[in-house]
NUTIMAR-811857 format. One record per atom (N, C-alpha, C, O): atom name; x, y, z; residue in one letter. Coordinates in Angstrom, 3 decimals. Layout:
N
@atom:CA&X:X&Y:Y&Z:Z&rest:A .
...
This chain:
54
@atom:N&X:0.851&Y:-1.173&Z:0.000&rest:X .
@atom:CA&X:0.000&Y:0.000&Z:0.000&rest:X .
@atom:C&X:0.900&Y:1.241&Z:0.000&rest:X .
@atom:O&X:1.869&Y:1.325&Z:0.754&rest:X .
@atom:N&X:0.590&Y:2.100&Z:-0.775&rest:X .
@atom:CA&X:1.008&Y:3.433&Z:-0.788&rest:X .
@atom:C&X:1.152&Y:4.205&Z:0.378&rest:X .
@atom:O&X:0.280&Y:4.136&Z:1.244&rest:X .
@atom:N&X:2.248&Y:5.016&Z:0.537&rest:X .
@atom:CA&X:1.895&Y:5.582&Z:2.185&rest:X .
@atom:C&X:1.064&Y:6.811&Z:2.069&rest:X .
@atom:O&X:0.819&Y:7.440&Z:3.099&rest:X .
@atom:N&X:0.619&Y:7.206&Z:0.956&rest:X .
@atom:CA&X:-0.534&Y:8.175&Z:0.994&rest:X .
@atom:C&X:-1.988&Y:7.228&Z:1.218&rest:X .
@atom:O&X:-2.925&Y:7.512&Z:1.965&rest:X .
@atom:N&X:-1.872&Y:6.182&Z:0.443&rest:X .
@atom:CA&X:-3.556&Y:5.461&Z:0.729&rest:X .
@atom:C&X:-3.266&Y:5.404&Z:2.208&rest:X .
@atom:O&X:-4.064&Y:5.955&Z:2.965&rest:X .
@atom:N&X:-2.234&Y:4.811&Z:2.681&rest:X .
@atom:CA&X:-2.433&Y:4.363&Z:4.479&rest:X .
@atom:C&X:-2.292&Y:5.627&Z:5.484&rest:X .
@atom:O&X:-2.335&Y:5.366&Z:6.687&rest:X .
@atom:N&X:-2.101&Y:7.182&Z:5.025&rest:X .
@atom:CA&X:-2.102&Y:7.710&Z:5.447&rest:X .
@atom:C&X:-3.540&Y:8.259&Z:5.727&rest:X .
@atom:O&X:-4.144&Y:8.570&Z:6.754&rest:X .
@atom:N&X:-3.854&Y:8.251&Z:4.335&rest:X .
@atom:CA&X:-5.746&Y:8.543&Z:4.485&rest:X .
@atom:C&X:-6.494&Y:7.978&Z:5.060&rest:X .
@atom:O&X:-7.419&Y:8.428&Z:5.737&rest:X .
@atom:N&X:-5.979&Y:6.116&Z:4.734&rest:X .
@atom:CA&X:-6.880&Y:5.344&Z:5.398&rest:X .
@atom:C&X:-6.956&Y:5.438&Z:7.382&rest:X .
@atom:O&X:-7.896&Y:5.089&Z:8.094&rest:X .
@atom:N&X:-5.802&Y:5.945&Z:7.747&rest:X .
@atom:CA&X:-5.411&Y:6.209&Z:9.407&rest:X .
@atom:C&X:-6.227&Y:7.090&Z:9.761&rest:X .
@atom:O&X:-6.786&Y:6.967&Z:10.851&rest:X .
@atom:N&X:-6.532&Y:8.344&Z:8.819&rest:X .
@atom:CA&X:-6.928&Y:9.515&Z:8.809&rest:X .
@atom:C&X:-8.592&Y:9.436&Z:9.314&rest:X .
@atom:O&X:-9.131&Y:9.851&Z:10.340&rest:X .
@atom:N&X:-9.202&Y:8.633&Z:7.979&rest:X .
@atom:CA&X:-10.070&Y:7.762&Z:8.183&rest:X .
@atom:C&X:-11.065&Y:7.508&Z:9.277&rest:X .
@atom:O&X:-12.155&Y:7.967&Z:9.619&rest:X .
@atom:N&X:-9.876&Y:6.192&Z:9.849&rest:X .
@atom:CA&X:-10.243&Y:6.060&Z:10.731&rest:X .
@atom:C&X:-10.160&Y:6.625&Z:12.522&rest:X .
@atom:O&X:-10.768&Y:6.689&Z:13.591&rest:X .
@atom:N&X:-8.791&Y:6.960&Z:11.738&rest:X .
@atom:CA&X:-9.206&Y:8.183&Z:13.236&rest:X .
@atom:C&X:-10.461&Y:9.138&Z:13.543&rest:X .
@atom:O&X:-11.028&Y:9.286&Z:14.625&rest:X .
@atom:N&X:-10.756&Y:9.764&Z:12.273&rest:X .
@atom:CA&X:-12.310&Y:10.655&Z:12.146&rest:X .
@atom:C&X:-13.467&Y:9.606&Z:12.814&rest:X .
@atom:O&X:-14.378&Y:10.092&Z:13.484&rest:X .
@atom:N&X:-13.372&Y:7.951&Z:12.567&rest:X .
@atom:CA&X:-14.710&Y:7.910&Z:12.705&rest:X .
@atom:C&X:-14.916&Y:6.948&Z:13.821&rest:X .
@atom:O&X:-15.947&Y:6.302&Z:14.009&rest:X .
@atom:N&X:-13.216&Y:6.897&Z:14.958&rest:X .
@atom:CA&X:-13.561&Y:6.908&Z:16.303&rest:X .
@atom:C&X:-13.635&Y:7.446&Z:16.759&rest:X .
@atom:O&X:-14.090&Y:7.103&Z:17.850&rest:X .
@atom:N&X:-13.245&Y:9.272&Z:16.550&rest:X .
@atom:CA&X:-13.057&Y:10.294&Z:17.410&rest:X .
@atom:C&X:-14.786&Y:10.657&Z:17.374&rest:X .
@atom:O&X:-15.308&Y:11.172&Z:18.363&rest:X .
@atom:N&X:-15.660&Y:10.304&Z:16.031&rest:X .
@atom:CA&X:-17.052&Y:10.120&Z:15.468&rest:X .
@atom:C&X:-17.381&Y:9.295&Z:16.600&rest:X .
@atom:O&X:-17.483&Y:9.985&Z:17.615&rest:X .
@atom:N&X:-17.565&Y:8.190&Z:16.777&rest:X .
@atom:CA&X:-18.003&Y:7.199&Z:17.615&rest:X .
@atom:C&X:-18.016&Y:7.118&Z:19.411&rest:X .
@atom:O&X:-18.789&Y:6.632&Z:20.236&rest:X .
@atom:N&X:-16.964&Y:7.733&Z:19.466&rest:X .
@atom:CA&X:-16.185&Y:7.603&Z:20.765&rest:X .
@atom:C&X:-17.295&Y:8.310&Z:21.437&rest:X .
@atom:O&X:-18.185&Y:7.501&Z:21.700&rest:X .
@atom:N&X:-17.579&Y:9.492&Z:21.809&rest:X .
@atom:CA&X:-18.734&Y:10.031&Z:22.867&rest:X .
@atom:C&X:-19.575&Y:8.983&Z:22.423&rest:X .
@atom:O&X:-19.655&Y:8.127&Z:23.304&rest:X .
@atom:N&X:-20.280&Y:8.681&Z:21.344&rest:X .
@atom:CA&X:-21.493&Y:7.599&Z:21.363&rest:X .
@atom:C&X:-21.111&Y:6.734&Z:22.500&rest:X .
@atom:O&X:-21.635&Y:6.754&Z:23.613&rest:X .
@atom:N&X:-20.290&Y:6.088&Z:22.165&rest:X .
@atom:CA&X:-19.175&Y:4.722&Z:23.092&rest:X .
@atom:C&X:-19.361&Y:4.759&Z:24.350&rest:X .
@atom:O&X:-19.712&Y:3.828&Z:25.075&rest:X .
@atom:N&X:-19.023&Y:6.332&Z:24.764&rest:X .
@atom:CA&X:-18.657&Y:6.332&Z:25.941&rest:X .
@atom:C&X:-20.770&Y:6.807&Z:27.072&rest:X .
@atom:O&X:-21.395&Y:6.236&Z:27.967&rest:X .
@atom:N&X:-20.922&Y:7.658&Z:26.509&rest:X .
@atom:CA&X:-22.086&Y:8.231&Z:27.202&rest:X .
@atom:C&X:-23.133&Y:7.018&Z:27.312&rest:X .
@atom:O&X:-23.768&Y:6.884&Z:28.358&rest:X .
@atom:N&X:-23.320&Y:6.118&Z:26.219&rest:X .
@atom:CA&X:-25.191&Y:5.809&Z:25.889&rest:X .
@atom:C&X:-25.146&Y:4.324&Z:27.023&rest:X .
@atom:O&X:-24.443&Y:3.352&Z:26.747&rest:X .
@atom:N&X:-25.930&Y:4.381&Z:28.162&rest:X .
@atom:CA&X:-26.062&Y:3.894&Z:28.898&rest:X .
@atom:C&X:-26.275&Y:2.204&Z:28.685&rest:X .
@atom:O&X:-25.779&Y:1.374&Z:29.447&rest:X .
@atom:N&X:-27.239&Y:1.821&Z:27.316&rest:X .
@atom:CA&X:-27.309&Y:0.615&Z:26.664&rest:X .
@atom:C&X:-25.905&Y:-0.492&Z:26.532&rest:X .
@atom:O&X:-24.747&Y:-0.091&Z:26.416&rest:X .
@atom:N&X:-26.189&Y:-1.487&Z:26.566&rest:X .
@atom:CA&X:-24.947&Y:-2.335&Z:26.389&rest:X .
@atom:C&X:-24.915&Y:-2.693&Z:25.161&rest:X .
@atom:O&X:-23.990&Y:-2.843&Z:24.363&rest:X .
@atom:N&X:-26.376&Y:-2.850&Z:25.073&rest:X .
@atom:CA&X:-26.306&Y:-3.901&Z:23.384&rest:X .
@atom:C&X:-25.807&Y:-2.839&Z:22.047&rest:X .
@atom:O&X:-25.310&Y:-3.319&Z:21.028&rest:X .
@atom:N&X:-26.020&Y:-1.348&Z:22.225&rest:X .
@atom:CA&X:-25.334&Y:-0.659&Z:21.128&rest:X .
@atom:C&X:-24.135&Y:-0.617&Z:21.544&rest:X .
@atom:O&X:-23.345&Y:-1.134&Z:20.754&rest:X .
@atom:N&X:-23.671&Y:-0.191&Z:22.506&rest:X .
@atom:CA&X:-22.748&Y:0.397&Z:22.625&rest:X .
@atom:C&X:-21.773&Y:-1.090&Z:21.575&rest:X .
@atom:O&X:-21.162&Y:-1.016&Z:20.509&rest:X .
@atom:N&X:-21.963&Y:-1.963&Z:22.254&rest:X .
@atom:CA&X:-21.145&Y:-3.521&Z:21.445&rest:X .
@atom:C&X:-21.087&Y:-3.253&Z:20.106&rest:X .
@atom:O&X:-20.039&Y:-3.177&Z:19.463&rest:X .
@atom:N&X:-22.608&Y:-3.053&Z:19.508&rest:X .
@atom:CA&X:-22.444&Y:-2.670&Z:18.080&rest:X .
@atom:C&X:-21.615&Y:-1.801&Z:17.736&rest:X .
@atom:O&X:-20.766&Y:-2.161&Z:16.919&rest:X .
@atom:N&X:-21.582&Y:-0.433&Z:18.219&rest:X .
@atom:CA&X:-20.903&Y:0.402&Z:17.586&rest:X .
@atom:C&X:-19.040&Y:0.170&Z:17.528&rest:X .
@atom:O&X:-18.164&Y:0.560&Z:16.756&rest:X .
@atom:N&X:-19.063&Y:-0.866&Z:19.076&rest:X .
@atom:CA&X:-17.712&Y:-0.863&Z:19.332&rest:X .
@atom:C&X:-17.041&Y:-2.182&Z:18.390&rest:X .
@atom:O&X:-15.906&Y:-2.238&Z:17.919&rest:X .
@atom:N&X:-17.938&Y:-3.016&Z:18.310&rest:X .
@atom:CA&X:-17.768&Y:-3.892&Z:17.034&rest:X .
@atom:C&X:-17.348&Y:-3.567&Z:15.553&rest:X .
@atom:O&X:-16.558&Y:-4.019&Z:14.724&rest:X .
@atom:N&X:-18.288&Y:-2.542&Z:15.641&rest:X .
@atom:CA&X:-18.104&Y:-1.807&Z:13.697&rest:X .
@atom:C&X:-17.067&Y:-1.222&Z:13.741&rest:X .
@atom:O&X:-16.492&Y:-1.142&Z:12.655&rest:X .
@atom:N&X:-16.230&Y:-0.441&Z:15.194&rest:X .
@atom:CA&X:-14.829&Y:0.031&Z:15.125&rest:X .
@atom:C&X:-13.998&Y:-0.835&Z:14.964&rest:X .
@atom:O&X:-13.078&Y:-0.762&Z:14.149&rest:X .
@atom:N&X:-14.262&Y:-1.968&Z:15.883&rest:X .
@atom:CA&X:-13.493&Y:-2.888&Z:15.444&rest:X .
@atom:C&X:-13.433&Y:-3.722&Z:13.886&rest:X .
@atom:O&X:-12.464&Y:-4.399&Z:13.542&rest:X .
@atom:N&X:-14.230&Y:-3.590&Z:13.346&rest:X .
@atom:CA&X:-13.850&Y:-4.492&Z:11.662&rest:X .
@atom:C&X:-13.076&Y:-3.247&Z:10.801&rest:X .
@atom:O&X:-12.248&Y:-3.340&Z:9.895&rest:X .
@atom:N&X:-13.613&Y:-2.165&Z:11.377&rest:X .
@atom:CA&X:-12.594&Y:-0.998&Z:10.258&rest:X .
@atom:C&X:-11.195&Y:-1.344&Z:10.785&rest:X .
@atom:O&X:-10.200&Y:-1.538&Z:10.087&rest:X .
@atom:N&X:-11.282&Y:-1.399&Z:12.352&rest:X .
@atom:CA&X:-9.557&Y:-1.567&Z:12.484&rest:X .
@atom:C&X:-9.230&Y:-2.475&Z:12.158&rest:X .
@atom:O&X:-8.006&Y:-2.456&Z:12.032&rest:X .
@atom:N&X:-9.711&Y:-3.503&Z:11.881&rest:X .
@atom:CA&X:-9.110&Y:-5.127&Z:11.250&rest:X .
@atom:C&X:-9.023&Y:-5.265&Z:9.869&rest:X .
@atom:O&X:-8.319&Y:-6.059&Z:9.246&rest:X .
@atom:N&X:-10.082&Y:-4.119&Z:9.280&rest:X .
@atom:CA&X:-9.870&Y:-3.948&Z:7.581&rest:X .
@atom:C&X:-8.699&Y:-3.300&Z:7.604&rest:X .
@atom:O&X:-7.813&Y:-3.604&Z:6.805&rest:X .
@atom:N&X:-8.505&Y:-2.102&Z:8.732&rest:X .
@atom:CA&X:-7.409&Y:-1.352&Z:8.104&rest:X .
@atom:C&X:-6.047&Y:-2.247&Z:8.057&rest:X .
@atom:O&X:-5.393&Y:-2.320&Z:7.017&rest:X .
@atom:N&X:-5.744&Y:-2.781&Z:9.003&rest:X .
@atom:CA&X:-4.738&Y:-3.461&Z:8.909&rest:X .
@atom:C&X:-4.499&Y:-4.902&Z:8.147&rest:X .
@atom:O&X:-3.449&Y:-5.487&Z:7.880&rest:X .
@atom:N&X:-5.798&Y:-5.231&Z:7.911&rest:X .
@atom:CA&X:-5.533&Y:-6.320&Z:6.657&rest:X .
@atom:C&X:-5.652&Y:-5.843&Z:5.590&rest:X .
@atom:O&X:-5.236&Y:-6.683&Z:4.791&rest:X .
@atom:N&X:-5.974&Y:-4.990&Z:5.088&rest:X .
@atom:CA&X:-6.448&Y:-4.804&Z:3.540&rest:X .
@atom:C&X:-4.757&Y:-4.395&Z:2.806&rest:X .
@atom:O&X:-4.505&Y:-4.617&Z:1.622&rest:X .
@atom:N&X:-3.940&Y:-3.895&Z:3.600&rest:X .
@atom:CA&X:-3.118&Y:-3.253&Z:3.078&rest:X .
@atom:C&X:-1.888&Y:-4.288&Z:2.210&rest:X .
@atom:O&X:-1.155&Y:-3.987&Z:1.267&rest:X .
@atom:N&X:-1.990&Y:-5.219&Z:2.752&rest:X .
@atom:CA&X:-1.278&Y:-6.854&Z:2.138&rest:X .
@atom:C&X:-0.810&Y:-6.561&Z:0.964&rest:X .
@atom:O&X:-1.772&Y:-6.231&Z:0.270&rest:X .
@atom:N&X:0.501&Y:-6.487&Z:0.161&rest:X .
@atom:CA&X:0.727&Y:-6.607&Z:-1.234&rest:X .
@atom:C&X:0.749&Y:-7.991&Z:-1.970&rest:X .
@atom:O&X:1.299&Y:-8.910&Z:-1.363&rest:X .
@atom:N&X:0.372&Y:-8.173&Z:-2.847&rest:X .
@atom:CA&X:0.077&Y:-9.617&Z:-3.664&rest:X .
@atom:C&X:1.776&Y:-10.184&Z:-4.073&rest:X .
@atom:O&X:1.944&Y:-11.237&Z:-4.688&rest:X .
């Protein structure tokens, strides 16, 4: 991967835990909060797998 794609892609995802994070932290529910903390988690597991060169 390019270090501009992985720079964007960091970028990314930094925006859309710093996005998530008050959700995360405030909403009293368990069962979202999992969801949301789940969906952070597959971006961070995309981010770091997708980048693989063939």
């Amino acid at each position: 991967m390019k270090s501009i794609e992985r720079f964007t892609g960091l970028l990314g995802l930094v925006l859309m835990a710093a996005f998530l994070l008050p959700y995360i932290l405030k909403l009293p529910q368990m069962d979202i909060t999992l969801i949301l903390l789940g969906g952070l988690g597959l971006s961070i597991y995309d981010y770091f797998t997708s980048g693989k060169d063939d």
